[in-house]
C-alpha positions in Angstrom: 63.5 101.6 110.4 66.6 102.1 108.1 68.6 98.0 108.1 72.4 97.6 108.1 73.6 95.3 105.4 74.2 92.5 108.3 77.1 90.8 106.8 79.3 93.6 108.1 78.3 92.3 111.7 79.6 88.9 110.5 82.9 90.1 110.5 84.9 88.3 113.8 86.5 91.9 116.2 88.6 94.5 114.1 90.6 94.4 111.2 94.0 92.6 111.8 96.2 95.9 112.1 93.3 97.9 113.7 93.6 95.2 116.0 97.4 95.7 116.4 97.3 99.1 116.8 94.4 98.8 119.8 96.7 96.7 121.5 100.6 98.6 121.0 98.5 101.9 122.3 97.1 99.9 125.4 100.6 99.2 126.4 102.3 102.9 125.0 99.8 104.1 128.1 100.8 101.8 130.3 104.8 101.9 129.2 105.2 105.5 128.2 108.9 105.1 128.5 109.4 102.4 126.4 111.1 102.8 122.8 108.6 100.5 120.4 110.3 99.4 117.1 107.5 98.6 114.6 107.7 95.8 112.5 103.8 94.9 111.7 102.2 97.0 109.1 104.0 96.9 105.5 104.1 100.3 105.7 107.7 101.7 103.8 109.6 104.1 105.6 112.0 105.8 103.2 111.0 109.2 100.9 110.0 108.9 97.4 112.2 108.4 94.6 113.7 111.6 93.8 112.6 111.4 89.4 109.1 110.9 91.1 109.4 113.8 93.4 110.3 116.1 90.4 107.8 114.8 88.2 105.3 115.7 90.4 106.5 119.1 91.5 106.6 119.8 87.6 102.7 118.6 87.3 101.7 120.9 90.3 103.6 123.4 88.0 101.1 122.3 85.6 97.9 122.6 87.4 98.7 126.8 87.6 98.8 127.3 84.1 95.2 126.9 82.4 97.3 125.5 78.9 98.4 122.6 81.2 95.6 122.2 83.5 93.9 118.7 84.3 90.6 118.1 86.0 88.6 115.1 85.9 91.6 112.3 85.1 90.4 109.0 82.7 89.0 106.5 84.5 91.4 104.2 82.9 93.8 106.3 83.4 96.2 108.5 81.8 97.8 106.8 78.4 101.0 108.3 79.1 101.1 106.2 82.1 99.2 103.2 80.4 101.8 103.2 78.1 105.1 103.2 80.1 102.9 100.0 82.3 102.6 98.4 79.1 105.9 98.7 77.6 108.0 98.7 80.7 106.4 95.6 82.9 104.7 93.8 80.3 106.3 94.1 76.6 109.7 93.9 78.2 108.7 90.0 79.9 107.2 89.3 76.5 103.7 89.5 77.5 101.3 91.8 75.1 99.1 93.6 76.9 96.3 96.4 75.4 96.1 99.7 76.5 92.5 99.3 77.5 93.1 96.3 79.4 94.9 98.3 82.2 93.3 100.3 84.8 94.8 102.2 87.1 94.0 103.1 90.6 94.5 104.3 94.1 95.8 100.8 95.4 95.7 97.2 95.4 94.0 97.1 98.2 90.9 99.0 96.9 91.5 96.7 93.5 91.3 93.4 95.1 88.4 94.7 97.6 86.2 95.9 95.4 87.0 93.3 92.8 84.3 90.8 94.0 81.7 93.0 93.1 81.4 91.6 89.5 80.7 88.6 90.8 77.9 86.9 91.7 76.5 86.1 95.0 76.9 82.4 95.0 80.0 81.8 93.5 82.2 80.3 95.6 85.9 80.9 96.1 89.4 79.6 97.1 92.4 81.9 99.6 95.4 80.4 100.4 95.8 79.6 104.1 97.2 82.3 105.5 96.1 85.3 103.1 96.4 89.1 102.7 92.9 89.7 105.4 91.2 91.9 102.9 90.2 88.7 100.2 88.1 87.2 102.6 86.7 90.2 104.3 85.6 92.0 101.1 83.6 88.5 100.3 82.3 88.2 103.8 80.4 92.1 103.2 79.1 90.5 99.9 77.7 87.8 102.1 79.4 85.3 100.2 81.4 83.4 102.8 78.6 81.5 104.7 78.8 80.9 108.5 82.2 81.9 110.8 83.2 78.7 112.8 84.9 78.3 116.1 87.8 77.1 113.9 88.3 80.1 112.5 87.0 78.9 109.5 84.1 80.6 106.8 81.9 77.6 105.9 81.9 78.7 102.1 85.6 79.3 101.8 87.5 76.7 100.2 91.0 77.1 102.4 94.5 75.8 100.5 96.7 75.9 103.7 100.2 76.8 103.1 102.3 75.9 106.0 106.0 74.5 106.4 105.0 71.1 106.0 104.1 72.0 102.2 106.7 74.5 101.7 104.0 76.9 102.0 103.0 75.9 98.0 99.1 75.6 97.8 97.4 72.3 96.6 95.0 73.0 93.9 91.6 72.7 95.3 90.2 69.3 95.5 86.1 70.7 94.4 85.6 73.1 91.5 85.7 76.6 93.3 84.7 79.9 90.9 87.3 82.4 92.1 90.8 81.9 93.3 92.9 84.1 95.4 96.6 83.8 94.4 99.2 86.3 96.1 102.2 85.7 94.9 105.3 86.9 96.3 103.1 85.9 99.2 101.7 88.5 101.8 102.6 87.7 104.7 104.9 84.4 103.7 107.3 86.1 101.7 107.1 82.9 99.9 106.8 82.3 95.3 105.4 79.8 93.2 107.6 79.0 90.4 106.5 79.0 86.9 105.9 75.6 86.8 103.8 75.8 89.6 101.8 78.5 88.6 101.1 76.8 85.3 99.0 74.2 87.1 96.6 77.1 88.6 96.3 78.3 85.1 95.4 75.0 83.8 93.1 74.5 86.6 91.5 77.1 85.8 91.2 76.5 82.0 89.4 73.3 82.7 86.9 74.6 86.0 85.9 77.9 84.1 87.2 79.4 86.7 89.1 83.0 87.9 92.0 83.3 89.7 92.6 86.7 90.9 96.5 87.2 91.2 97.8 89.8 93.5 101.4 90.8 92.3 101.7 93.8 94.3 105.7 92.7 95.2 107.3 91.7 92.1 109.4 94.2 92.1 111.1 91.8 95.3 111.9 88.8 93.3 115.2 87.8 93.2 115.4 84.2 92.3 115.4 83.3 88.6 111.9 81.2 86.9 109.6 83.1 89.9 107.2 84.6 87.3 106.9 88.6 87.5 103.2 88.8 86.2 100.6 85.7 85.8 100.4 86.5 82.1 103.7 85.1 81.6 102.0 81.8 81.7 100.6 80.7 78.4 96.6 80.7 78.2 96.2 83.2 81.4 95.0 86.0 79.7 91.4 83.7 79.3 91.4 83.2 82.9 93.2 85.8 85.2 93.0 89.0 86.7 96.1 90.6 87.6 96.9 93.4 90.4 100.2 95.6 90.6 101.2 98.7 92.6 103.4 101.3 93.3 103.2 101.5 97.4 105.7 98.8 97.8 107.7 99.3 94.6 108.5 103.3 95.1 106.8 103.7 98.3 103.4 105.1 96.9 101.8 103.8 100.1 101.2 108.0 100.7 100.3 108.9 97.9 98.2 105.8 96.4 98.7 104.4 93.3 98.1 101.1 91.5 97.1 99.3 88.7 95.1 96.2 87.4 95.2 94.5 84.2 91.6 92.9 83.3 91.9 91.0 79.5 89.6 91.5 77.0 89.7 88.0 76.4 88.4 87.1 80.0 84.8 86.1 80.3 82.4 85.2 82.8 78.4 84.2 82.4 75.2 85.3 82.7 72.5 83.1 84.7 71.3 82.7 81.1 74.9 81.5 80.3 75.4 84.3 78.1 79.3 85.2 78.6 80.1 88.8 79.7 82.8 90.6 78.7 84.4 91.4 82.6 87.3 94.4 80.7 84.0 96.3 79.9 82.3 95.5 83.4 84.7 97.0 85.6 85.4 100.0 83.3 81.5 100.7 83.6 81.8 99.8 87.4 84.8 102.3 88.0 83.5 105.0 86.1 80.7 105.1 88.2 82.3 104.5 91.7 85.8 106.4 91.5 87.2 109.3 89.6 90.6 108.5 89.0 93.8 108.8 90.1 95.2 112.8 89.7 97.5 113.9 86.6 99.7 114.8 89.6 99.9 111.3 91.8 100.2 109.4 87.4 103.1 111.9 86.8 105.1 110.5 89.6 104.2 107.1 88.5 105.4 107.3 85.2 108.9 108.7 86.5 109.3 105.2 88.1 109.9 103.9 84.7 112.9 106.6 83.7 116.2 105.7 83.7 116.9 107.9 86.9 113.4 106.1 88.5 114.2 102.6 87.8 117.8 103.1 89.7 116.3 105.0 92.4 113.6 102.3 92.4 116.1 99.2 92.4 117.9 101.1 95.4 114.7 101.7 97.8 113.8 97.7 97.1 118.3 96.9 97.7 117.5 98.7 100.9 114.0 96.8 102.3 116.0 93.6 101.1 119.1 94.4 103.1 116.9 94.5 106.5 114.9 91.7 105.3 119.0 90.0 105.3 119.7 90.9 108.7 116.4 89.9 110.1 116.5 86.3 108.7 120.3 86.1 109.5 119.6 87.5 113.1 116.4 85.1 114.2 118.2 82.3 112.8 121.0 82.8 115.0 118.9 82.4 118.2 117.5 79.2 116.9 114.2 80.7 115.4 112.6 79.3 112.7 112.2 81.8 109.4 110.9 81.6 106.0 110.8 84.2 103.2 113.0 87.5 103.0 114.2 86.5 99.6 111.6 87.5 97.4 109.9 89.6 99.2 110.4 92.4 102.2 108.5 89.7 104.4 109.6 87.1 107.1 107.7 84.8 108.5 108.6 82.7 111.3 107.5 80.1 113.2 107.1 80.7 117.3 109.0 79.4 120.0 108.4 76.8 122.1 104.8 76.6 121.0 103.1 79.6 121.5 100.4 80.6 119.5 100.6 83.8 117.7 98.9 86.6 119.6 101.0 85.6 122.6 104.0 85.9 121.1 102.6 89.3 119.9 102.4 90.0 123.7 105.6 88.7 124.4 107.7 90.1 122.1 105.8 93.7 122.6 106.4 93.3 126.4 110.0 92.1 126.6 111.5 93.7 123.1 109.3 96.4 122.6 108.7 95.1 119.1 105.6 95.2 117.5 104.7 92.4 114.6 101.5 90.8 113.0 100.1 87.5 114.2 100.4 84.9 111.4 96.8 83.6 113.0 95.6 86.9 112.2 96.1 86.2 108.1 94.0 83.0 108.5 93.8 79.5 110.9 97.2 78.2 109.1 99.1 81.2 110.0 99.1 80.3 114.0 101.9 79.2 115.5 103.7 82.1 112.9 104.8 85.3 113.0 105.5 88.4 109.9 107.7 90.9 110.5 108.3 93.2 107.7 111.2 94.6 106.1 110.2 98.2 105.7 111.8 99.4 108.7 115.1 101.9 108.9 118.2 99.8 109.1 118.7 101.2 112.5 115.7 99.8 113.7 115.5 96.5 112.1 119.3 96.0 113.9 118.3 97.5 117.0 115.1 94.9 116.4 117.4 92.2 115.7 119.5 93.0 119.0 116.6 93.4 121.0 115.5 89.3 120.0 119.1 88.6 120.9 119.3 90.3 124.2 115.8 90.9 125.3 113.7 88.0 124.5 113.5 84.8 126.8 113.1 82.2 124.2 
């Protein structure tokens, strides 16, 4: 009798957007008429840059001449990508960075999924309250989450709730906890921690021995002067922080799939003999035996992000998402709703009217407005009573979206 790994039956119904998506086809059936604006998934809507779209016809140019060819990419990946990473997003900030501390991939996503694996079973970890889903369901497959409770809670989870009564800024954890989730611009809050802020997590983690794991994935959003760009800005993080980046967002990658993560050399964790392993060297044994790189051609479209012509192009797709994030805040506040975020970062978040909990004003909102959105409750027990809607939308839409709350919905 072949076993399933059970913790994979822990996990409570679908994942959040499969979820979503069970639920806006259920009513496309019964509503074949209607015209559904989406505003869940961060999925981004416009084309690619056009210095990536050249860069990459000229490397499939490449791959027909046998002088230019590439097969099996670095599992690191390509230097002259490494490089432009290094110089570009790091040396530029003032942070030094080696070129065998990056790594790049096909997404954050897989990054800060598959990142627990180096981790023991038993250590325990911290999310904020309400967090990016994958964090906690990547853990719970590694059956290192414990018990699901009727409060939506995982019994070995350390929650930091981050709500509108704390300006949605975590408290650090009140026990020791081993590995810390930080997502910062904040998916699906659309809120930052300040450098001062995030100097306290590095110092908290200084004196616990512990690891924070620091999703970055929208820099690129920020707006507001001393929001930190990369963790390693702070003194004394490279010793205790992983850090996660990616192009979906930034030049709308999310199609072709391309990342990277930045592990230092000088980040350690322990044997159960307390012998202190080097966790650079780790994951590059752990990725060159589980994935085979990003292709030359997907890394030559990358690297054109950091040209002249890409970084305008760039700056122009994330002027656009930021626009509709404008008119989305603008327009809820104007009926009386309740927002946060939209200002660094293509996300709003918004609190529900007249008390409703989040998957019924999912149902409500899809009913009356035709608009679909994600329940906050769905990123973790702090997010009910909340609502994201993203930013990534055509400005026709996100106005139509806007009228549609204005005219439609019976708040």
């Amino acid at each position: 009798m072949v076993r399933v790994n059970e913790n994979h039956l822990k996990l409570p119904g679908n994942y959040l957007f499969a979820e979503i998506g069970k639920r806006v086809n259920a009513f496309k059936a019964e509503h074949p008429e209607a015209n559904i604006i989406r505003l869940g998934i961060g999925d981004v809507t416009r084309p690619l840059p056009q210095a990536c779209i050249e860069a990459m016809h000229k490397a499939v140019d490449d791959m027909a001449d046998v002088k230019t060819f590439k097969g099996y990419p670095e599992y690191e990946g390509y230097d002259f990508l490494i490089n432009k990473i290094i110089e570009c997003d790091y040396k530029a900030r003032g942070v030094n960075i080696g070129t065998d501390e990056v790594f790049v991939s096909d997404g954050a996503k897989s990054d800060t999924a598959n990142i627990q694996e180096l981790f023991g079973q038993d250590c325990t970890i911290a999310v904020t309250d309400p967090v990016y889903p994958v964090y906690v369901d990547s853990n719970v497959m590694a059956g290192r989450t414990g018990e699901y409770g009727s409060d939506g809670k995982w019994s070995r989870i350390t929650y930091l709730p981050c709500t509108a009564e704390n300006k949605f800024v975590p408290e650090l954890p009140k026990e020791r906890v081993d590995l810390i989730y930080l997502c910062f611009p904040n998916n699906p809050t659309g809120m930052t921690l300040s450098k001062d802020e995030l100097k306290k997590w590095v110092e908290y983690a200084k004196k616990n021995n512990s690891i924070i794991l620091y999703d970055a994935a929208y820099e690129a959003y920020i707006s507001e002067e001393n929001v930190p760009h990369s963790i390693f800005e702070i003194e004394g993080a490279r010793e205790v922080a992983i850090e996660f980046k990616s192009f979906s967002k930034t030049a709308g990658f999310t199609g072709t799939r391309c990342a990277y993560t930045i592990i230092p050399k000088d980040l350690k964790a322990y044997s159960a003999s307390g012998e202190a392993i080097n966790l650079n060297r780790l994951w590059y044994r752990r990725q060159a035996t589980k994935f085979n790189g990003v292709s030359y051609i997907v890394q030559r479209g990358a690297e054109a992000v950091y040209s002249e012509e890409g970084r305008k192009q760039v700056r122009a797709l994330v002027d656009y998402y930021m626009a509709n994030a404008k008119i989305i805040r603008e327009g809820l506040k104007s009926v009386g709703i309740e927002v946060y975020g939209g200002v660094n970062a293509p996300y709003i978040w918004l609190r529900t009217p007249n008390g409703l909990d989040s998957w019924s004003f999912f149902d409500k909102l899809l009913n009356e407005a035709n608009i679909v959105g994600t329940p906050g409750v769905g990123f973790g027990p702090s997010g009910q009573g909340y609502f994201r809607l993203t930013a990534f939308g055509s400005k026709e839409n996100t106005e139509e979206a806007v009228n549609r709350f204005k005219t439609r919905l019976k708040i």
